[in-house]
Phi, psi and omega in degrees: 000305183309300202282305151301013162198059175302333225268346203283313177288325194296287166330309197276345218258280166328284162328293222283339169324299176324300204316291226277339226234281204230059155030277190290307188298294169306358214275314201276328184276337176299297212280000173286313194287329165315317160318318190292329199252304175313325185268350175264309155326282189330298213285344164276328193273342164294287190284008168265311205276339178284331176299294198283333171309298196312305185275017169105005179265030193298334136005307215244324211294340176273352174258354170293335186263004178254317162280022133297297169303338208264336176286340186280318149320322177296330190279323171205110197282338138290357176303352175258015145294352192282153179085353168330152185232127156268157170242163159300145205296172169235102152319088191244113206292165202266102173270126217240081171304000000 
């Protein structure tokens, strides 16, 4: 997955650094390039667990696919951050009797 989509990786590797630095700051650019990464995941993560349906192990296929998630979380431990909606802080004055 990684080695057919590097120059991808390479780029979201960089994002989840930013990310990973400055939270707040970064969040709206994580989560647009996150898509990209999401959908790439998703779709290796189809042909693994559809390949293992096929040959009669279909049984097995969620933990296969929790261990899927879970190597792409080692690789990038933020990644269930992509889509966060930040809002602006909200201000709330101080009432004074």
């Amino acid at each position: 997955m990684i080695e057919e989509n590097k120059v991808v990786f390479d780029e979201f590797t960089k994002k989840h650094l930013e990310y990973s630095i400055d939270q707040e700051k970064n969040q709206e650019d994580f989560n647009k390039f996150g898509e990209k990464i999401l959908t790439i995941i998703k779709i290796w993560e189809d042909r693994l667990c559809k390949s293992s349906e096929g040959s009669g192990y279909g049984k097995f296929t969620g933990n296969l696919a929790e261990k899927f998630q879970e190597e792409v979380r080692s690789h990038f431990p933020l990644i269930d951050h992509i889509g966060i909606i930040v809002e602006p802080k909200m201000l709330i004055k101080r009432i004074r009797l």
